[in-house]
C-alpha positions as CSV (number, residue, x, y, z in Angstrom):
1,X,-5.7,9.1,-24.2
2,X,-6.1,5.5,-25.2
3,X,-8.1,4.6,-22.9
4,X,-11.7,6.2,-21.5
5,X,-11.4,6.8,-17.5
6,X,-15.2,6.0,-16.1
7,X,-16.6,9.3,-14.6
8,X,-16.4,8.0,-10.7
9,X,-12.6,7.6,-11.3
10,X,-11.3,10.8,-12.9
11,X,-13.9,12.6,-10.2
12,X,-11.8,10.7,-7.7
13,X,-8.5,11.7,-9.1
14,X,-9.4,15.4,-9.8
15,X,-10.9,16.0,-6.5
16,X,-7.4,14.0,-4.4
17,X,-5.1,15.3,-6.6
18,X,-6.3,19.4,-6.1
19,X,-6.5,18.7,-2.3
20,X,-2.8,16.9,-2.3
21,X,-4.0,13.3,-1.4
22,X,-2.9,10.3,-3.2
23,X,-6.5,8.4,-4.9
24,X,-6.4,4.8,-4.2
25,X,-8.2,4.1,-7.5
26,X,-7.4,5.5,-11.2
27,X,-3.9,5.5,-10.0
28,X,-2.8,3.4,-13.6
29,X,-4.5,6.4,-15.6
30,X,-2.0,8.6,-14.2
31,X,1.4,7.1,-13.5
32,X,4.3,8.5,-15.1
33,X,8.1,7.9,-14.6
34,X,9.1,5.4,-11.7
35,X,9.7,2.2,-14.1
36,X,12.5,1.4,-12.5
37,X,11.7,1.6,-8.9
38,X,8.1,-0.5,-10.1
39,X,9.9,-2.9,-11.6
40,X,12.3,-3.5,-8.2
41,X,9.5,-3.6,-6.4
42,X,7.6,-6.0,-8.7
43,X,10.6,-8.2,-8.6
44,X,10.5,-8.2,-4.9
45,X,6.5,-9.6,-5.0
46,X,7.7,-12.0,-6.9
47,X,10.3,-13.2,-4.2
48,X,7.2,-12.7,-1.7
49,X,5.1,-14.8,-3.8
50,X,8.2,-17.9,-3.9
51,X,7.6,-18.0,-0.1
52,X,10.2,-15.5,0.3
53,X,10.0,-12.0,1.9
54,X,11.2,-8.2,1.4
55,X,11.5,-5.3,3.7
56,X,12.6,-1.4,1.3
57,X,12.4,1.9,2.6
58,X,10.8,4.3,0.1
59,X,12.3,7.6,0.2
60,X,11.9,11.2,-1.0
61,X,11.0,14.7,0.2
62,X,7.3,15.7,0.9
63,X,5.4,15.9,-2.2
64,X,8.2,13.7,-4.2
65,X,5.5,10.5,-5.0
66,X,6.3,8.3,-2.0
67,X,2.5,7.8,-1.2
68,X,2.2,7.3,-5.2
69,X,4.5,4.7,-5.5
70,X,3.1,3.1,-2.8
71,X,-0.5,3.4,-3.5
72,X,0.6,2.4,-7.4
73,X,2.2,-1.0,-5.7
74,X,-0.5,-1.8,-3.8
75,X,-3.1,-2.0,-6.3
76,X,-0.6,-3.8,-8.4
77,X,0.0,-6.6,-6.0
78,X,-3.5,-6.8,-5.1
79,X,-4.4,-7.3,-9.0
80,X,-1.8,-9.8,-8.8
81,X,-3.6,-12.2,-5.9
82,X,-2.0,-10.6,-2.9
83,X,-3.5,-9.5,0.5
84,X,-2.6,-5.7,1.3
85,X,-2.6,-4.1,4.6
86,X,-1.3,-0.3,5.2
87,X,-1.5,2.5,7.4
88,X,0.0,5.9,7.8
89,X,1.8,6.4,11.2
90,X,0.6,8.9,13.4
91,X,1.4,10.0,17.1
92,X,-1.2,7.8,17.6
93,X,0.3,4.8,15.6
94,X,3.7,3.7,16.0
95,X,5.4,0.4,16.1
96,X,5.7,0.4,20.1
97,X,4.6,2.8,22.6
98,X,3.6,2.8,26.2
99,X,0.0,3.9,25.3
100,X,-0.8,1.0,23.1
101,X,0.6,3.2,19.8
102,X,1.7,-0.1,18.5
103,X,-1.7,-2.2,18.6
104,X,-3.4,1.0,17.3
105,X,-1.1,0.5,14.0
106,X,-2.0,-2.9,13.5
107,X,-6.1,-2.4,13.8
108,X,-5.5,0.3,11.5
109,X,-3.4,-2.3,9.2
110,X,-6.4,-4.9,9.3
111,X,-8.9,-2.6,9.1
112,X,-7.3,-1.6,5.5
113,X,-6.7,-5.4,4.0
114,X,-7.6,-4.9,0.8
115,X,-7.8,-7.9,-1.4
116,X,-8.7,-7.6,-5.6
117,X,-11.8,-7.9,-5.0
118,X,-12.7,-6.0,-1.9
119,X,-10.0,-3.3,-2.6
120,X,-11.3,-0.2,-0.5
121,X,-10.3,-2.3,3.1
122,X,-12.5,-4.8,5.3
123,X,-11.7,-7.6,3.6
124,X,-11.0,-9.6,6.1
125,X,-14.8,-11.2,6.6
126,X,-14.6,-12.0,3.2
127,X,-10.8,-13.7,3.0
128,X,-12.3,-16.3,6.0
129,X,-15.5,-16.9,3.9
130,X,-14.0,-17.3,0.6
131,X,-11.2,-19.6,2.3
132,X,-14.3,-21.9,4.0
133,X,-15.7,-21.9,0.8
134,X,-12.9,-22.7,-1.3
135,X,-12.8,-25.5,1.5
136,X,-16.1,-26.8,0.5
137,X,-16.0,-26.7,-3.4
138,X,-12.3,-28.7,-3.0
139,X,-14.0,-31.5,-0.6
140,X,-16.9,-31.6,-2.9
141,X,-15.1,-32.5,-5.8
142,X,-13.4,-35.3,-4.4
143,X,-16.6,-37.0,-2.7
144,X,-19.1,-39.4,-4.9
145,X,-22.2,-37.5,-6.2
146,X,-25.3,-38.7,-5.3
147,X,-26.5,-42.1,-6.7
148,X,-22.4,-43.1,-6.8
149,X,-22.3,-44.6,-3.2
150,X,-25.0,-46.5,-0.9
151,X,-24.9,-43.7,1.5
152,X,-27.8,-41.8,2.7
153,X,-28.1,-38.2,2.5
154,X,-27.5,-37.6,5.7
155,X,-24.5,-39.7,5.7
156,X,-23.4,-38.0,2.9
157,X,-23.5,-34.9,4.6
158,X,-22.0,-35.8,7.5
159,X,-18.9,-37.3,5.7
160,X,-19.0,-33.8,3.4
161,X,-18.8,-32.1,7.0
162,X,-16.0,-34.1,8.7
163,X,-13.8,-33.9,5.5
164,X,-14.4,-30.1,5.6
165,X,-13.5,-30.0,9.3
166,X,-10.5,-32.1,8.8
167,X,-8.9,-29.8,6.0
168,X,-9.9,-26.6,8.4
169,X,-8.0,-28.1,11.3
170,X,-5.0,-29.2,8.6
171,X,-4.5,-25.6,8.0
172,X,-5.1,-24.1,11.4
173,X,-2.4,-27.1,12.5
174,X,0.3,-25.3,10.4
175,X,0.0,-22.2,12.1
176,X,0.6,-23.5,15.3
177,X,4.0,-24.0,15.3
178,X,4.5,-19.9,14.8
179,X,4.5,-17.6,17.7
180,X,1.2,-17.3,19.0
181,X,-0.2,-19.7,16.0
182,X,-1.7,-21.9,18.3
183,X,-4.0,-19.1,19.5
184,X,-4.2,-18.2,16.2
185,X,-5.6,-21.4,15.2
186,X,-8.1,-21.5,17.8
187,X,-9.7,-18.6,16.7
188,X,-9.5,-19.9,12.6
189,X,-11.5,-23.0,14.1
190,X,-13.7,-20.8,16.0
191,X,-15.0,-18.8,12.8
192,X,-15.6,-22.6,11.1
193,X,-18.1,-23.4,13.4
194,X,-19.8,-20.0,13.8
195,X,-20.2,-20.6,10.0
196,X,-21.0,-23.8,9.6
197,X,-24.1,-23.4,13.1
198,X,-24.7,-19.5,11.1
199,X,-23.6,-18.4,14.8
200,X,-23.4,-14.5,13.6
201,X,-22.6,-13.3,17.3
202,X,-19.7,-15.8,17.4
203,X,-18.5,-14.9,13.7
204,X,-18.0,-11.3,15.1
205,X,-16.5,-11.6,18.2
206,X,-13.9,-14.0,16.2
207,X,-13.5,-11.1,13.9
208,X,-13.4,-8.7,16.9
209,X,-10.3,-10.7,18.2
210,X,-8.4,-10.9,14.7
211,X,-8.7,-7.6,14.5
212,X,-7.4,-6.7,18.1
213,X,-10.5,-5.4,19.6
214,X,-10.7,-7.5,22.8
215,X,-9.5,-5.3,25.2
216,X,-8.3,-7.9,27.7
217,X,-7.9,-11.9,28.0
218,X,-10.9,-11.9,30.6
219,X,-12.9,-10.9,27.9
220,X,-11.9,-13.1,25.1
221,X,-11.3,-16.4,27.4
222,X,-15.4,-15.1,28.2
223,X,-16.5,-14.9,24.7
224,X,-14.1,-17.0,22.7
225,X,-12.3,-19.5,25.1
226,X,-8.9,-18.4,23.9
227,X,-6.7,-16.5,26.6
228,X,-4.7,-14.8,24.6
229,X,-4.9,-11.1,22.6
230,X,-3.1,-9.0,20.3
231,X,-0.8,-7.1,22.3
232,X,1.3,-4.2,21.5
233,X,3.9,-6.8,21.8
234,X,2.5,-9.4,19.7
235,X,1.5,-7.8,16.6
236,X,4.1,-8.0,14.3
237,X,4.3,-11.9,14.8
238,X,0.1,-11.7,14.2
239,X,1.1,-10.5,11.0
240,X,3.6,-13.0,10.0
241,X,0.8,-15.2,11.1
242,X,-1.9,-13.6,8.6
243,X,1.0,-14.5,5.8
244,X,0.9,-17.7,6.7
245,X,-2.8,-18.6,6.7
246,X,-3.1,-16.1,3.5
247,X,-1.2,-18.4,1.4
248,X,-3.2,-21.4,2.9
249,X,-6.3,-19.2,2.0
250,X,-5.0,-19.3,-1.9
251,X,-3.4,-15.6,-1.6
252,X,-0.3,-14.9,-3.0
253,X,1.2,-13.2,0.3
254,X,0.5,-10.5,2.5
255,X,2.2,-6.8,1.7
256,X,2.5,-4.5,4.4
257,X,2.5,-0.9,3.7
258,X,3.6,1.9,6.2
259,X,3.9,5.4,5.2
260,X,4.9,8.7,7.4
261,X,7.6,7.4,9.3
262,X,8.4,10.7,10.0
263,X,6.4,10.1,13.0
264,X,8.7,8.1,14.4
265,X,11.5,11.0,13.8
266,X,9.2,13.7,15.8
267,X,8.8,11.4,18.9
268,X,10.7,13.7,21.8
269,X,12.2,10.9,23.7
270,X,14.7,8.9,22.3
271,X,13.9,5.5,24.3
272,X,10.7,5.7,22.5
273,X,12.1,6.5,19.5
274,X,14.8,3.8,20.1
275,X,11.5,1.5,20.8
276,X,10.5,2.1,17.9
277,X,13.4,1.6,15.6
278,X,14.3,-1.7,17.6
279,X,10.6,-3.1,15.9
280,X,11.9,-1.3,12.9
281,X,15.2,-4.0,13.1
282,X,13.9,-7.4,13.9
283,X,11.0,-7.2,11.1
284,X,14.1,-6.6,8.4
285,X,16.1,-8.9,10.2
286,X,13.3,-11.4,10.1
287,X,13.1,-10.6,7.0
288,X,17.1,-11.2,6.0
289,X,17.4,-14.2,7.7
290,X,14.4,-16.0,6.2
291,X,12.5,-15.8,9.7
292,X,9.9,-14.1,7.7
293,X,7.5,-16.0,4.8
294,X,5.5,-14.6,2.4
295,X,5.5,-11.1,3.6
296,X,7.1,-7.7,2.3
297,X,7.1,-4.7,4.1
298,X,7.4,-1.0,2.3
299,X,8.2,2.0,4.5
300,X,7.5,5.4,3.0
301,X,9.8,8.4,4.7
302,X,11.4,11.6,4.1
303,X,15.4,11.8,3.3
304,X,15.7,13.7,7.0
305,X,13.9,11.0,9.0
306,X,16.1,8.3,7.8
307,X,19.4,9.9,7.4
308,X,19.6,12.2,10.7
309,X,22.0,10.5,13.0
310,X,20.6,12.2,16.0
311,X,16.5,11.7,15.7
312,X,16.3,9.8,12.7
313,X,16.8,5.6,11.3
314,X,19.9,6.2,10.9
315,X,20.4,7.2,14.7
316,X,19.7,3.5,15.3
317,X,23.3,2.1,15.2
318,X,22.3,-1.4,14.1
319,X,20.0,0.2,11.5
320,X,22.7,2.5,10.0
321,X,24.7,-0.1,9.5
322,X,22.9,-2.5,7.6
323,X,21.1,0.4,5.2
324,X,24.0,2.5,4.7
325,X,24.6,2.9,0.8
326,X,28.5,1.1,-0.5
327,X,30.5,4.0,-2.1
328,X,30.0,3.1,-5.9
329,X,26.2,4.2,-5.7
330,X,25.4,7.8,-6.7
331,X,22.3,9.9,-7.8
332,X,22.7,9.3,-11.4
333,X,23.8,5.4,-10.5
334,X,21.3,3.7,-8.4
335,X,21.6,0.0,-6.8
336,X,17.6,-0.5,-6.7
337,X,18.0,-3.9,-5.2
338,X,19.3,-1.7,-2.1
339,X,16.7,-1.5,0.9
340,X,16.5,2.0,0.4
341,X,14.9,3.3,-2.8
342,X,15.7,7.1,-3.0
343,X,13.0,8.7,-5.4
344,X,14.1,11.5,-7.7
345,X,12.1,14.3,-8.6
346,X,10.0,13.5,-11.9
347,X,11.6,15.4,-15.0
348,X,10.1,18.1,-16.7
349,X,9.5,16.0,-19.8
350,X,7.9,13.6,-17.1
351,X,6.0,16.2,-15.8
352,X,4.7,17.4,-19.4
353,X,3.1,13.8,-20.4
354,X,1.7,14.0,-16.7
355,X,0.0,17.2,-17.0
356,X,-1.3,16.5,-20.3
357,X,-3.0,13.3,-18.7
358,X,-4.9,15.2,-16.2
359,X,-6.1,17.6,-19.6
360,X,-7.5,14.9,-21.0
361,X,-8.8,13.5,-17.5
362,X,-10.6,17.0,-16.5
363,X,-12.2,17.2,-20.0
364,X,-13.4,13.6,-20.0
365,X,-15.0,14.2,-16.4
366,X,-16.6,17.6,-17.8
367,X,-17.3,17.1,-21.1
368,X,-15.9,19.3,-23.3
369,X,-12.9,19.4,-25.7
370,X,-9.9,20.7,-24.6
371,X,-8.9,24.3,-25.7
372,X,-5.3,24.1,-24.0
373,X,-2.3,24.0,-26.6
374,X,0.8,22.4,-26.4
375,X,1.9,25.9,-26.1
376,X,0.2,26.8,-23.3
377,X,1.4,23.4,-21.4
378,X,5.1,24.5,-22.0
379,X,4.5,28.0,-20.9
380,X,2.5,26.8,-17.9
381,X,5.2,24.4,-16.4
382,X,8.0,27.3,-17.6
383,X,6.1,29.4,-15.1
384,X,6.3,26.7,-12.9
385,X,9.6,25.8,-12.4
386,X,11.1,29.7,-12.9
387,X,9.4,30.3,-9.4
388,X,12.0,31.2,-7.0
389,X,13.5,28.1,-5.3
390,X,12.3,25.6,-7.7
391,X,14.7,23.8,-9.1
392,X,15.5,22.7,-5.0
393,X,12.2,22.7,-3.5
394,X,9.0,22.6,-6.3
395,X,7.4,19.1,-5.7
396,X,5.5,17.2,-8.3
397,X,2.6,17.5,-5.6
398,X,2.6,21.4,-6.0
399,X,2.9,21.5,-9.9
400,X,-0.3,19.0,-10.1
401,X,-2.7,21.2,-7.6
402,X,-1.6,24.8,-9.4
403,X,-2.6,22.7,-12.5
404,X,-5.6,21.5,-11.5
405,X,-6.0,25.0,-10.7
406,X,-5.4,26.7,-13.7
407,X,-7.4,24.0,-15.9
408,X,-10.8,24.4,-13.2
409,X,-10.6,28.5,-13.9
410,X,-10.5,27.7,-17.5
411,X,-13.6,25.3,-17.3
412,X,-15.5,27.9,-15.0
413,X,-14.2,31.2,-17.0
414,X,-14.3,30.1,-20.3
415,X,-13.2,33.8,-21.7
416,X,-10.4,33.7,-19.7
417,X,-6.6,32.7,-21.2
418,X,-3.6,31.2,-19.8
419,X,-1.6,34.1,-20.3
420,X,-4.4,36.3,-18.4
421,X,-4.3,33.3,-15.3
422,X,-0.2,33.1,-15.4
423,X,0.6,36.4,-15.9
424,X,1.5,37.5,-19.5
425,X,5.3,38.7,-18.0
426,X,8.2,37.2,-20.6
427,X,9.2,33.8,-18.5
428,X,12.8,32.2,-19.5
429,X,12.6,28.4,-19.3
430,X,14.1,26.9,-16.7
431,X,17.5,25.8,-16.4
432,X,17.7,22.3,-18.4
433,X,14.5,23.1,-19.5
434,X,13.2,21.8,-23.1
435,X,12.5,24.7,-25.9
436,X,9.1,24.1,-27.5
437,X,10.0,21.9,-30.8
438,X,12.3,20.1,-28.2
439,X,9.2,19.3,-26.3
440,X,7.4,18.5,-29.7
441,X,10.1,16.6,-30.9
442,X,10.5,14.7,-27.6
443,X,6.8,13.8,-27.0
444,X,5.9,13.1,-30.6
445,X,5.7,9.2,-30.1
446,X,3.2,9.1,-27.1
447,X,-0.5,8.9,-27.9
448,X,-1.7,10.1,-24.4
């Protein structure tokens, strides 16, 4: 492997991988495959970044990468100057409910704004303090240094401050003309002066309300002097909002990521679900009609909760028949500027350079030299994919926990041989399967 992962990272992607989750760091070690559907997506953040906005579905069976590829796009665009928010639904999260489902998703989405340099969430104290800042240093260069002008310090100072004020209110006054911007730009206001008096009480019941905490207007009319919360009504336009003042804060956008939706597909009653899929509709819509600034949105989902036509997207008439694929597309032939991105299973020659990675990862993070062959990485995978029902159901997700496996009873049982772990029974490889010099032959030019 060209490059040395640092110990913290390959225990992080050891340890997620075995127990099935998707690591939010070290993902770059690890990718494999996917270049196409990266670069769509890429091309799309550079839309977002223009001042325009996206909205794809990412779709695949359990197991198939869709949490990858979205965890893999989030720490590009965040690399790349953008804000990221995401969340996973839950029957506690949606997009509406009657038991403020929809509000619980968008705390959750705050609470995770990751930003390059605060990438593990709660960046949000951060963004308004680097933004001030930014504010300052800007101002700062414009004015006269000292000994340039007959002013007094003081003087000095208090121009500094009104110059500072006037570029906070110029960017809270291009929020107002959103929905709910003018609330909005109350509260941006708000956090300037509980910075610039050190008011810590008032810079957290400022962050309290951005955040959606305030359970009711009383409340934050009380504390803040703005009548006005996030609502399980409001919150999409709130983020549309964030976009907004992101940009002005020197991001490059905002990306919102939403994985599970087949939490929306389980909800028993169909107005619900309808609910749902209505808030599903106007954000693309927004989005298509150039409503939307600055924003993308990527929705992670099974094949079943989009394509049923009794429970699933697709069940949404208006929905159906703006995401329905033309006739020309097929498997083989994909239209990736589609809204839906359909994610194939990872090849087996995909799946070799993969688990040869996370050899070289498991041996880095315990020191010693691998004693696995190229060989025994054929014969493990041919095993693999001769289980019964593979070549339908075997997941990438699967192949990388028995791995991780095989490769920690190796480490702990040093005596012990692949044969002896696997099963030393005569294995055919699978159907379309590479023969061993094939696999030499095909994976001679990567130095992984």
């Amino acid at each position: 492997m060209d490059r040395q992962v640092p110990a913290r990272i390959a225990n992080i992607l050891i340890n997620a991988l075995k127990g099935g989750v998707v690591p939010r760091a070290g993902l770059e070690y690890i990718t494999v495959g996917r270049t196409q559907e990266i670069s769509a997506i890429l091309q799309d953040i550079d839309m977002i970044e223009e001042g325009g906005a996206s909205f794809r579905f990412i779709v695949g069976k359990y197991g198939s990468g869709k949490s990858f590829l979205l965890q893999t796009i989030r720490n590009h665009a965040t690399a790349r100057g953008f804000a990221v928010v995401d969340a996973d639904l839950s029957p506690e999260r949606r997009f509406a409910g009657t038991k403020g489902q929809g509000l619980a998703t968008y705390k959750e989405l705050i609470r995770n704004l990751s930003t390059k340099s605060k990438p593990d969430g709660g960046a949000l104290p951060l963004i308004l303090e680097k933004w001030i800042s930014g504010i300052q240093t800007a101002v700062k260069l414009r004015c006269p240094e000292e000994g340039q002008d007959p002013c007094s310090d003081s003087q000095r100072q208090e121009a500094f401050e009104r110059e500072v004020e006037k570029e906070i209110y110029a960017v809270a006054g291009s929020l107002e003309g959103m929905v709910n911007g003018f609330e909005f730009a109350r509260a941006v206001v708000l956090y300037w002066k509980a910075y610039q008096q050190d008011d810590a009480a008032l810079k957290s019941n400022v962050l309290r309300w951005f955040r959606g905490e305030y359970p009711s207007r009383r409340e934050a009319r009380e504390d803040l002097g703005i009548n006005f919360i996030v609502t399980d009504e409001t919150w999409y336009d709130f983020l549309k909002i964030f976009a907004a003042f992101l940009v002005g804060a020197g991001y490059r956008g905002l990306l919102v990521l939403i994985d599970e939706l087949v939490n929306i597909y389980k909800i028993p009653n169909s107005i619900t679900r309808a609910n749902n899929y209505e808030k599903i509709l106007t954000m693309y819509n927004d989005v298509l009609q150039g409503k939307a600034r600055h924003i993308g949105f990527l929705m992670g989902g099974t094949p079943q909760c989009i394509e049923d036509k009794y429970r699933g997207v697709f069940s949404y008439e208006a929905l159906r028949s703006r995401l329905a694929e033309g006739h020309f597309a097929t498997a083989d032939i994909r239209d990736l500027s589609a809204p839906i991105i359909r994610l194939q299973m990872l090849t087996q020659e995909e799946m070799y350079i993969l688990v040869e990675k996370l050899l070289q990862i498991h041996a880095g993070l315990y020191h010693y030299t691998p004693a696995l062959s190229q060989q025994d990485l054929v014969y493990f995978l041919t095993v693999e994919y001769n289980r019964v029902g593979a070549q339908t159901h075997i997941t990438p997700r699967e192949i990388i926990r028995d791995f991780i496996e095989v490769i920690n009873i190796l480490y702990q049982n040093p005596g012990r041989t692949v044969a002896e772990i696997l099963g030393d029974n005569s294995f055919e490889l699978a159907k379309g399967g590479l023969s061993e010099s094939e696999i030499h032959d095909e994976f001679r030019e990567f130095e992984i």
